[in-house]
KOLLO-556756 format. One record per residue (C-alpha): residue in three letters; chain; x, y, z. Coordinates in steps of 0.001 Angstrom, whole numbers, plus 524288, in hexadecimal, padded with zeros to 5 digits. Layout:
// residues N
  residu  chaine     c1     c2     c3
     ALA       A      X      Y      Z
...
This chain:
// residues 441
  residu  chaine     c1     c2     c3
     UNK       A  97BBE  B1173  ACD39
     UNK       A  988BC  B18D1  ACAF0
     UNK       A  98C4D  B2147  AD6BA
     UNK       A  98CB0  B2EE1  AD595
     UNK       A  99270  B3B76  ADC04
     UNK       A  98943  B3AFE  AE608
     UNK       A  98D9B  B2C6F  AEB0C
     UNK       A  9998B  B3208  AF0E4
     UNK       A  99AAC  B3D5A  AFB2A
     UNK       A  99840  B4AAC  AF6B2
     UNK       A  9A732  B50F9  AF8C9
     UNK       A  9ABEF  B4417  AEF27
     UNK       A  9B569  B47CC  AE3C6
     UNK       A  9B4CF  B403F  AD815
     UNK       A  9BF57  B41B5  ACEF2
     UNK       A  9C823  B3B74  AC1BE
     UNK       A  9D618  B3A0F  AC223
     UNK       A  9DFDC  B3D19  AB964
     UNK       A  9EDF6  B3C8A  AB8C1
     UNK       A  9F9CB  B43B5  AB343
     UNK       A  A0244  B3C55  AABE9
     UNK       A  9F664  B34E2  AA7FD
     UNK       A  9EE88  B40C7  AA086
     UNK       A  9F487  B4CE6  AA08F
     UNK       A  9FF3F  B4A9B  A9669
     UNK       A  A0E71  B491E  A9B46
     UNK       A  A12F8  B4F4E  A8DCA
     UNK       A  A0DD1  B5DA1  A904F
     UNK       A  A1123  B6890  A988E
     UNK       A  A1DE0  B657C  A9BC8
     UNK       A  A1B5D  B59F4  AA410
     UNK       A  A28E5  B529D  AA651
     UNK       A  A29E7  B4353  AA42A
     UNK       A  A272D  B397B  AAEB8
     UNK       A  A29C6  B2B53  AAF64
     UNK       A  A1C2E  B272F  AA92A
     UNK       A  A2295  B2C74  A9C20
     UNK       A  A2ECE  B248D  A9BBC
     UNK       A  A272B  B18E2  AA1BC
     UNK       A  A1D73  B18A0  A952E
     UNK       A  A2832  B1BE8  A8C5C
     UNK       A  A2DDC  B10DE  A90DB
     UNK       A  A27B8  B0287  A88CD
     UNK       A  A1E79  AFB54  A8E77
     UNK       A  A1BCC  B02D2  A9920
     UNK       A  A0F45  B0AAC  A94D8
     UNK       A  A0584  B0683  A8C18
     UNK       A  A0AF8  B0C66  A7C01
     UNK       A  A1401  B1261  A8495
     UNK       A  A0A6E  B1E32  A87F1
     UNK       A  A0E08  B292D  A9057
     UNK       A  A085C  B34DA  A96A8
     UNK       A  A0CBF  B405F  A8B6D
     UNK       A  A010C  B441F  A894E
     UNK       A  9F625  B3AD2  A90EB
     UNK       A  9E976  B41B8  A8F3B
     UNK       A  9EF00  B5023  A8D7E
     UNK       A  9E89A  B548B  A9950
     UNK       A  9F248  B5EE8  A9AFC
     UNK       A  9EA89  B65BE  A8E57
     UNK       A  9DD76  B6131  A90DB
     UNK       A  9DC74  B60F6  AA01D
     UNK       A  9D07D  B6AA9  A9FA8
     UNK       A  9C992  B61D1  A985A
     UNK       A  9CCBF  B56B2  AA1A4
     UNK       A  9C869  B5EBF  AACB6
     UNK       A  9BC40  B61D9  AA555
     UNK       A  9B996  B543E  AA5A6
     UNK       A  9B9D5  B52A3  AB475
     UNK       A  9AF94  B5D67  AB697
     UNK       A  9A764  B56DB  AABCB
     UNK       A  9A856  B4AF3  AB395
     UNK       A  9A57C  B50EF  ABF48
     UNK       A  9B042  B4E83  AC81C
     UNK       A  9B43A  B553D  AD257
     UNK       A  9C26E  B52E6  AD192
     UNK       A  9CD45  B5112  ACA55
     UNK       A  9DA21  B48CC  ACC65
     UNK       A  9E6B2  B4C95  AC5E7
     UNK       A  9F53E  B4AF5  AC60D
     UNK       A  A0040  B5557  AC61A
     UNK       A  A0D03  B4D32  ABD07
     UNK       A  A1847  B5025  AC59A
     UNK       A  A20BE  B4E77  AB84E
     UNK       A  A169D  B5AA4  AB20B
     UNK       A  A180B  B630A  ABC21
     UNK       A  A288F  B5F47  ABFB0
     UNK       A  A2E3B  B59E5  AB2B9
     UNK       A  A3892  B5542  ABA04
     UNK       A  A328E  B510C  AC483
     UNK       A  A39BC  B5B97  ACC72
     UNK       A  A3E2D  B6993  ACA2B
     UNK       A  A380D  B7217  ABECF
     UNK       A  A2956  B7361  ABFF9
     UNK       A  A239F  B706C  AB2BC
     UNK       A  A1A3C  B7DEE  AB36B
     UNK       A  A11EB  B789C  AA827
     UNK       A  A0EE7  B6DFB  AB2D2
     UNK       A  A0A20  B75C4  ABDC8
     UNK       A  A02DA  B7DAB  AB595
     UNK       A  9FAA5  B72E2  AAF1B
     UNK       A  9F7C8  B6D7E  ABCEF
     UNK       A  9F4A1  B7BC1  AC1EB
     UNK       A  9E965  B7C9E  AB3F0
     UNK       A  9E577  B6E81  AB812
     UNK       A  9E1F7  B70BD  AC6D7
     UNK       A  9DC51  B7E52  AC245
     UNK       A  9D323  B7617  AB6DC
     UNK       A  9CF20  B6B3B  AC1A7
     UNK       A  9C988  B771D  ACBA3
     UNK       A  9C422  B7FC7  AC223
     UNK       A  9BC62  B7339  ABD94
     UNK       A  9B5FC  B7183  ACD0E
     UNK       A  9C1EB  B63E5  ACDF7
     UNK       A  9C90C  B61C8  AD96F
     UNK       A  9D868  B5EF2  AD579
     UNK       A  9DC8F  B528E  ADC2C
     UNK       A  9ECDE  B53B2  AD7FE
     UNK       A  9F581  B47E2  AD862
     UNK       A  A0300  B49C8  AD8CB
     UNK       A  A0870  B3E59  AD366
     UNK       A  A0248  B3628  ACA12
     UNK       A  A0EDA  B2CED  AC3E2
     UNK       A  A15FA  B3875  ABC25
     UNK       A  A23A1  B3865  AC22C
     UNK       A  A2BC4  B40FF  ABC3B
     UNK       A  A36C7  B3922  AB29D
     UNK       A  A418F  B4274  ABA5C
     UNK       A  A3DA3  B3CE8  AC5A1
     UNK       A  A3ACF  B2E65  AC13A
     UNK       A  A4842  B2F3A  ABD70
     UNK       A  A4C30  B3140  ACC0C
     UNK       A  A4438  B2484  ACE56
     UNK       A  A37A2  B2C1F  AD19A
     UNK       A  A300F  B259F  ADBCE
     UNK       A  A3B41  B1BC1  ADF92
     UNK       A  A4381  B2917  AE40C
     UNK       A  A3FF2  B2DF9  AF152
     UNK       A  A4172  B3B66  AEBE5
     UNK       A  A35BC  B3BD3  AE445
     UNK       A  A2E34  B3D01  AF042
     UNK       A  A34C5  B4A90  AF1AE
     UNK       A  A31AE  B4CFE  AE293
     UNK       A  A2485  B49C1  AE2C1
     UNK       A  A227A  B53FF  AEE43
     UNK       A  A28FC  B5D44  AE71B
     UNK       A  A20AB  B5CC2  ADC75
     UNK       A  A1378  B5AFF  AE377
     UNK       A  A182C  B67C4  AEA3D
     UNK       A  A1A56  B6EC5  ADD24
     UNK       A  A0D02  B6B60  AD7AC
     UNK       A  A0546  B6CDB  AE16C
     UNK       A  A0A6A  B7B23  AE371
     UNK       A  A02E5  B7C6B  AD6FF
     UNK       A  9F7C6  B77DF  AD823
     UNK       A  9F5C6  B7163  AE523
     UNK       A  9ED41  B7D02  AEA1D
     UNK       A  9E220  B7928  AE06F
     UNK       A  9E290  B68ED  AE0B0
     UNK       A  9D909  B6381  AEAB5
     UNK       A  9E238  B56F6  AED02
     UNK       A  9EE30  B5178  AEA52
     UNK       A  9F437  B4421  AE9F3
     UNK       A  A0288  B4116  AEB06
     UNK       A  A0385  B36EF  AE2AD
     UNK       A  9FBD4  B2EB1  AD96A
     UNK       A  9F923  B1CE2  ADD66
     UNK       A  A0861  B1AE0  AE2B0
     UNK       A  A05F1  B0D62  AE0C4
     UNK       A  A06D5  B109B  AD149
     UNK       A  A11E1  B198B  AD3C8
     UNK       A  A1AEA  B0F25  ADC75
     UNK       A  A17F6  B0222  AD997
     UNK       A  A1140  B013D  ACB3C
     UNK       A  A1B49  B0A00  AC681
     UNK       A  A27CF  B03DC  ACF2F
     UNK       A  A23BB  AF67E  AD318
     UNK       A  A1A26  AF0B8  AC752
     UNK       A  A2109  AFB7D  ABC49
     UNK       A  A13CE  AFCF3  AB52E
     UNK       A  A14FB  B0E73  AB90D
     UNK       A  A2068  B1746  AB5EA
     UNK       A  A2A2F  B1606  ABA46
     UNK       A  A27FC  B0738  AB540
     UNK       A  A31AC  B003D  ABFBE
     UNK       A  A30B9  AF3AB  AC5B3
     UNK       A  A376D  AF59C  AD21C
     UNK       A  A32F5  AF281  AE06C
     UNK       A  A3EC8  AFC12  AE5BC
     UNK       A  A3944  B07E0  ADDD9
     UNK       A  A2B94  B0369  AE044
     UNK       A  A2EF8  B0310  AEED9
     UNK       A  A3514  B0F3B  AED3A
     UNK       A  A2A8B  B15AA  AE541
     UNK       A  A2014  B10A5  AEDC8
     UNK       A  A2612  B170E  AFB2F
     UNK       A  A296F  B22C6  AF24D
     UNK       A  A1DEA  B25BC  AEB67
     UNK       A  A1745  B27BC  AF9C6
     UNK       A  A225F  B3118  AFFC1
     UNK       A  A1FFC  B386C  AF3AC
     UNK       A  A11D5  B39B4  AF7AD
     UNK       A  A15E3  B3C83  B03DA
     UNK       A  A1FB6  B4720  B00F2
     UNK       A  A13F1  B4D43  AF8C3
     UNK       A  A0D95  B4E6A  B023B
     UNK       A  A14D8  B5305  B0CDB
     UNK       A  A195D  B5DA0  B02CE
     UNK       A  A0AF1  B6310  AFFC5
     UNK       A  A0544  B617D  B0E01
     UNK       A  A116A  B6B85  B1100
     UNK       A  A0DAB  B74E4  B0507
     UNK       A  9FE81  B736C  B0BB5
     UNK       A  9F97B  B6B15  B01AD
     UNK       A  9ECEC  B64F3  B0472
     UNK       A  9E515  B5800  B00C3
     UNK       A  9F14A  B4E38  AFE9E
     UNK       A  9EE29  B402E  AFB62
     UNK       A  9F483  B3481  AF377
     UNK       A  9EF0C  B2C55  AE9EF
     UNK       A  9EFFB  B1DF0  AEA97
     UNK       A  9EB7A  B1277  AE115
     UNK       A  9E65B  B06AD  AE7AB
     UNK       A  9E318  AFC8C  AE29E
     UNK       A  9D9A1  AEDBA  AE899
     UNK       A  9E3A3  AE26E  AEC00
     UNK       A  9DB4D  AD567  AEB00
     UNK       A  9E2FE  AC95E  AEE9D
     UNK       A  9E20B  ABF2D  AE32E
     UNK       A  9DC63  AB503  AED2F
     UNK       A  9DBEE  AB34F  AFD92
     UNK       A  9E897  AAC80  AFD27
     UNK       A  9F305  AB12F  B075B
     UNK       A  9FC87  AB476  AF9B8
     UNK       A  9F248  ABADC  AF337
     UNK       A  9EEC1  AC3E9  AFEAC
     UNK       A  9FCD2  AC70F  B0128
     UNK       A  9FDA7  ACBA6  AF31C
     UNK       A  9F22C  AD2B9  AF308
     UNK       A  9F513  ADB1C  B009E
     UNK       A  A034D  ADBE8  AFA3B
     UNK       A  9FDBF  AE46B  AEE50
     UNK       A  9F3CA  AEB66  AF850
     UNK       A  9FFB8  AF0B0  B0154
     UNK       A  A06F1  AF5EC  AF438
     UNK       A  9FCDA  AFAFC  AEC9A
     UNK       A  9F41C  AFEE5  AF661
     UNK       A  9F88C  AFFE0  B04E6
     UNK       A  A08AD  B0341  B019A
     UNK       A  A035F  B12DE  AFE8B
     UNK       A  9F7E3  B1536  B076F
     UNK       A  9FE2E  B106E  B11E7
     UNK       A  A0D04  B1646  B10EA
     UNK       A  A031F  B2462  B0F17
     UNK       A  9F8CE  B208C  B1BEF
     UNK       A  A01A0  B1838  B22E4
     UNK       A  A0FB0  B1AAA  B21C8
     UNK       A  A11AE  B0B6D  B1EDA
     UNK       A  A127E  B0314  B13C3
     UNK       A  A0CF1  AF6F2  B1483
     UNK       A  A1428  AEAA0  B15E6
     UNK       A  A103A  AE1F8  B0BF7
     UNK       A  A15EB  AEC59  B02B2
     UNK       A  A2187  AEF12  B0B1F
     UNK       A  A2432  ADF76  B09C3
     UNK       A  A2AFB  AE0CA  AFAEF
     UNK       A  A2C5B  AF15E  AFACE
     UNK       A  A348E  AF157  B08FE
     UNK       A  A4114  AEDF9  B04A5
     UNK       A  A3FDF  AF7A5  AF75F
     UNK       A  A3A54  B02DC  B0018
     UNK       A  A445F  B0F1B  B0020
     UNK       A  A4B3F  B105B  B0C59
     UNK       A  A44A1  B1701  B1861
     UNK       A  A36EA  B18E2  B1031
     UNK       A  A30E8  B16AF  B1F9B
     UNK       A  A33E7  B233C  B21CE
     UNK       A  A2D5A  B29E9  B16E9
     UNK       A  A2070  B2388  B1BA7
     UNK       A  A1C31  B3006  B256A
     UNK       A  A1F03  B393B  B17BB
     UNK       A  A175C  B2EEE  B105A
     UNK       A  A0A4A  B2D62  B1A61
     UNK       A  A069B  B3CD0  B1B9E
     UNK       A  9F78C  B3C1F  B1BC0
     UNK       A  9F08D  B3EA6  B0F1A
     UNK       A  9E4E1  B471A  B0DDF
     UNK       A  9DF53  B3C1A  B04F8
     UNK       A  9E128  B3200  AFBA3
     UNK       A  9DF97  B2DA7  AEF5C
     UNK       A  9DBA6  B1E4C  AECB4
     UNK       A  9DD88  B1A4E  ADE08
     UNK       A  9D5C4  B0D7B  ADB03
     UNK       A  9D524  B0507  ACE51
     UNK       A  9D48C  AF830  AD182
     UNK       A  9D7FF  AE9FB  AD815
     UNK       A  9E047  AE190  AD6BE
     UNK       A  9E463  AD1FE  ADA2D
     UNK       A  9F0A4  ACDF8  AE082
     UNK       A  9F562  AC0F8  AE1DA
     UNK       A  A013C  ABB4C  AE6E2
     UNK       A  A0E27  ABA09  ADBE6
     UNK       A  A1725  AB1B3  AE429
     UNK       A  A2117  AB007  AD9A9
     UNK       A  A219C  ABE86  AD80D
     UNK       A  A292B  AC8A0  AE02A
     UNK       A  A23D3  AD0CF  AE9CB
     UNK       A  A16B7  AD553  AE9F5
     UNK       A  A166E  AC7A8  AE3A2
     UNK       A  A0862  ACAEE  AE0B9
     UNK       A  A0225  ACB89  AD376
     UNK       A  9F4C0  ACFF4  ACD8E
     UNK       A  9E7C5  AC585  ACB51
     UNK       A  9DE86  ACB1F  AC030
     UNK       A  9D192  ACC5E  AC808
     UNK       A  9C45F  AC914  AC2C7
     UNK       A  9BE82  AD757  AC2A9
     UNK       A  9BAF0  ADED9  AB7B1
     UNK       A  9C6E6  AE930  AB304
     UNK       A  9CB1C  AF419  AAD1C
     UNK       A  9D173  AF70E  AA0C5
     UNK       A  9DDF7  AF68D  AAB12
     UNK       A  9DB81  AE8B4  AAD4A
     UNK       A  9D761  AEE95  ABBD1
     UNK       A  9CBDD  AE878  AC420
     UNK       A  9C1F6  AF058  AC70A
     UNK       A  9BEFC  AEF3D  AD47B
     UNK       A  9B78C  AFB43  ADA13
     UNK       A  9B728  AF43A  AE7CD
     UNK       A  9C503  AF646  AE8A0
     UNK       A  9C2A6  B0613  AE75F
     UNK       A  9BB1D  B05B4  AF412
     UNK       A  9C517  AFBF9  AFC44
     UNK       A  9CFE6  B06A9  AFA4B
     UNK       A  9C88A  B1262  AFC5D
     UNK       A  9C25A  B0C19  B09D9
     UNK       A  9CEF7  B04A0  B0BBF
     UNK       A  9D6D8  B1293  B0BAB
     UNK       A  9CBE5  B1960  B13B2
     UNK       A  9CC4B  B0C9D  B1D20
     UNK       A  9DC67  B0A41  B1F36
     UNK       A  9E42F  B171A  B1BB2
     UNK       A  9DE36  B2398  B19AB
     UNK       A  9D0C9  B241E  B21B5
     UNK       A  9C71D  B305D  B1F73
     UNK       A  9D448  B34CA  B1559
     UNK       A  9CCEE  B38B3  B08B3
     UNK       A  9CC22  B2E43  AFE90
     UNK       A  9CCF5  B310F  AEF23
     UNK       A  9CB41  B273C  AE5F9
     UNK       A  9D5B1  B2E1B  ADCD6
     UNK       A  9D3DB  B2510  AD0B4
     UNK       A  9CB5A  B1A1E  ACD33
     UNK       A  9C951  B16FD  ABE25
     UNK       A  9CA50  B0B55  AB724
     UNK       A  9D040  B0998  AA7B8
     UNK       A  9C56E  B0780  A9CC0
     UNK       A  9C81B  B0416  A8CEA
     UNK       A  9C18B  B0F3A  A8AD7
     UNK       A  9BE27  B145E  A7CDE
     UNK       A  9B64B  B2075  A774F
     UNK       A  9AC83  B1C44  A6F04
     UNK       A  9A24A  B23A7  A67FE
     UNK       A  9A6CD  B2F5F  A71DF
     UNK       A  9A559  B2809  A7CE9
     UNK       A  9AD17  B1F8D  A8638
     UNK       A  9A2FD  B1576  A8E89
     UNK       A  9AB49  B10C6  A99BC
     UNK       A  9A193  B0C52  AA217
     UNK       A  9A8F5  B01FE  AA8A9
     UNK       A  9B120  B0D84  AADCA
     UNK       A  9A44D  B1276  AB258
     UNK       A  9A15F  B07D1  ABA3B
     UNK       A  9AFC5  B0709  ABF9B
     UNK       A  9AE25  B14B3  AC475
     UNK       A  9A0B1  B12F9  AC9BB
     UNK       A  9A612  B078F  ACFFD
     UNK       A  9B1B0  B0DEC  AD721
     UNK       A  9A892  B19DF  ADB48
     UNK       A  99F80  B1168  AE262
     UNK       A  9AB37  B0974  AE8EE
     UNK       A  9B01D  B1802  AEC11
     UNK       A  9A240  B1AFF  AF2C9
     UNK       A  9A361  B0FE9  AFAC5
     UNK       A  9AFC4  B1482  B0010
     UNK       A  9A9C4  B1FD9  B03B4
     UNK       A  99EC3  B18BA  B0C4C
     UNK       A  9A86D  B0FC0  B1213
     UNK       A  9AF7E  B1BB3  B1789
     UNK       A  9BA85  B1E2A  B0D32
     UNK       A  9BAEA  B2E1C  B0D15
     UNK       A  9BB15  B2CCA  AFE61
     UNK       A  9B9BE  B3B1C  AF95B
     UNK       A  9BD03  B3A79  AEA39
     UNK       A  9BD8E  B3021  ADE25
     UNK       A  9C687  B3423  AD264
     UNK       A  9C4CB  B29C1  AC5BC
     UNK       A  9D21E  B2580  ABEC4
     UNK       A  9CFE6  B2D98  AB4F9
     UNK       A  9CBAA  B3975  AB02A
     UNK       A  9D1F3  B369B  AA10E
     UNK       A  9D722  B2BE6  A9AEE
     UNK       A  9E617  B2C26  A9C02
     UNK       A  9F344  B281E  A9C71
     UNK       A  9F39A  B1A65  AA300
     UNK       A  9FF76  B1A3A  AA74D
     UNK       A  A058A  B0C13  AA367
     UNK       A  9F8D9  B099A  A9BEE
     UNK       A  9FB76  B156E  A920F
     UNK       A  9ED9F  B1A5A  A8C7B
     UNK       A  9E99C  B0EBC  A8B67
     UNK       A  9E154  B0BAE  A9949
     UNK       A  9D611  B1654  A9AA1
     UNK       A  9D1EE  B19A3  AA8A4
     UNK       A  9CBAC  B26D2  AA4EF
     UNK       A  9BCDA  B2CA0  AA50C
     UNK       A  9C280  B3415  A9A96
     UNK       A  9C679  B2E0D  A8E35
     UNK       A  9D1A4  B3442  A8744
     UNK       A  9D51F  B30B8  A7A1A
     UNK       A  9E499  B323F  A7CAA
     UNK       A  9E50B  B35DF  A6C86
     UNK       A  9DBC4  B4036  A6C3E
     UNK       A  9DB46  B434E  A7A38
     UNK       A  9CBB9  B44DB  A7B44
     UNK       A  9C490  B41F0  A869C
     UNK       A  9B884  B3A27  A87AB
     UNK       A  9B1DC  B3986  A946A
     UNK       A  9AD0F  B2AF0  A970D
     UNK       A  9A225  B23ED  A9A41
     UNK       A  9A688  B21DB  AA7FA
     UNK       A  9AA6E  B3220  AA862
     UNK       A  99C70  B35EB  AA514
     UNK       A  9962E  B2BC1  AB015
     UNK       A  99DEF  B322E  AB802
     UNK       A  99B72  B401D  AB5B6
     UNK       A  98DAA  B3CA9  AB72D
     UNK       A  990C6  B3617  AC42E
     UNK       A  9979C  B4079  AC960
     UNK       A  98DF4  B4AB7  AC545
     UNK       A  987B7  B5311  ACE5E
């Protein structure tokens, strides 16, 4: 049997995701250019070179997106505010087009019976700042605050929660280490940087709204199941390797006030100077977090390769349209891992889980039923949490719409939406409708 509402306790959110630069259309309102559009306009980078102009045109059509949620029957909503939208440069003039779409937006999401769950960053960085070097400049810590303060002057009296910033691991090391993100480098010094940065920005956030009184402060971090290609010693180094960077480097520098040492062993000598001392600024306690989980993967040991000197083994599960095992077992390991080692009785949301599907319309329609069972599958992992003693109190799918997918164009579709990106019409699928029905009450 599929589970249903009434599997999970009765105070449980669930919710779809969304974000900015991935749906709401970069081109209108007088949103200011970030790195994403010079990294697509850039060859080979993005799939046919697609950007973010106009994405899914939320900014027009956000009511009917909404609409869709309460269809659905969720009770909550999770959005991004683009720091290049709201400050085109990044800093100085407010963009007032910005702040008033966000101020409609919240307004839409409570007048439908939603609960706003705001991120603050979600990849956007302003090209003005970029230029500056972005995350790799200590200073952006002070700019992100700044503009975290600005927006949620707006609209932070009516948001129920807000995260700092959006899987760091995606902002630091896919972007500066592995290039595959804007701003496309391949650099352990700026990925060093970047990773220590990208946390004293959170930090600084933080400490900026606890001052203005702000409530309900979390982070949002993507995790994701290290398997070691076989029991060998190599193998297991490689594997626990991967786990401190993607996995332990964030959680802990936020619970802790450490970074772990198998990371430390090839970042160290690329950290900035004195980044010890940001560690108090960094580890303020959260009033929650957010665990992003897609998938596994297999590390064995590259010798001939610099450090990590690690590289990927294709596992034998069946994937995604990502190439991505799914492994639902690897949902529950985080969210009783986190519960278990870092944050204790600290509410838990599952901020996205989704997987990419070929999808197609046909004959009205779009049957995605394997994403049915995905979702099914990573609910019930999600319920176990809960019995094991993870304080699990919400479950947002990856996403709401089809969208912009980043380095994958239009081309990868994670949505219970689709969207035709030429006509822009939404068709609720398959996997939307089983759902609404589950969630029904």
């Amino acid at each position: 049997m599929k589970i249903t509402r009434t599997d999970f306790p009765e105070d449980f959110l669930f919710g779809a995701a969304t974000a900015a630069y991935q749906i709401e259309g970069s081109g209108f309102g007088g949103c200011g250019p970030c790195h994403w559009d010079t990294f697509a306009a850039t060859p080979g980078n993005v799939v046919r070179a697609e950007d973010g102009a106009v994405a899914c045109d939320h900014y027009h059509l956000w009511e009917d997106d909404l609409d869709l949620l309460t269809q659905g029957n969720f009770d909550a909503y999770r959005f991004s505010t683009s720091w290049a939208r709201v400050l085109p440069e990044g800093r100085g003039p407010v963009n007032a087009e910005g702040l008033d779409f966000y101020d409609r937006l919240v307004d839409g999401i409570l007048e439908r019976g939603l609960k706003p769950f705001q991120t603050l960053y979600h990849w956007e960085m302003p090209s003005a700042l970029a230029d500056l070097g972005g995350w790799t400049n200590r200073d952006v810590a002070h700019w992100f605050a700044d503009f975290a303060e600005i927006i949620t002057r707006r609209i932070g009296d009516r948001v129920a929660a807000i995260a700092t910033i959006n899987e760091p691991w995606c902002v630091a090391w896919l972007s500066h280490f592995l290039g595959h993100h804007a701003p496309g480098l391949r650099d352990i010094r700026a990925a060093a940087r970047a990773m220590h940065h990208v946390l004293l920005g959170h930090g600084a956030a933080v400490e900026r709204l606890r001052g203005m009184g702000q409530p309900n402060l979390g982070i949002v971090l993507n995790f994701d199941h290290c398997t070691p290609a076989s029991d060998n010693a190599a193998d297991m180094l490689a594997s626990a390797t991967q786990d401190a960077i993607f996995n332990r480097w964030f959680i802990e520098g936020i619970t802790k006030g450490t970074y772990p040492d198998e990371a430390l062993a090839g970042l160290a000598p690329h950290m900035p100077v004195g980044w010890e001392e940001d560690m108090v600024r960094i580890s303020q306690p959260l009033d929650w977090l957010g665990v992003n989980y897609y998938t596994r993967h297999i590390h064995a040991f590259a010798p001939d390769t610099p450090w990590p000197s690690t590289r990927d083994v294709v596992g034998p599960l069946p994937k995604t349209q990502m190439g991505w095992e799914i492994y639902p077992e690897g949902l529950y390991g985080f969210l009783t891992r986190m519960a278990r080692d870092y944050v204790g009785d600290l509410p838990i949301y599952v901020t996205e889980n989704g997987m990419a599907n070929a999808d197609e319309v046909i004959n009205g329609a779009v049957n995605d039923h394997v994403r049915e069972d995905f979702l099914f599958a990573h609910l019930r992992a999600t319920e176990r949490a809960i019995a094991d003693g993870a304080n699990v109190k919400g479950f947002f799918y990856w996403s709401l719409l089809d969208n912009y997918e980043w380095a994958f164009g239009y081309e990868k579709r994670f949505g219970i939406v689709h969207v035709d990106f030429e006509t822009l019409q939404r068709t609720p699928k398959a996997s939307y409708h089983a759902l609404a029905r589950a969630l029904s009450r």
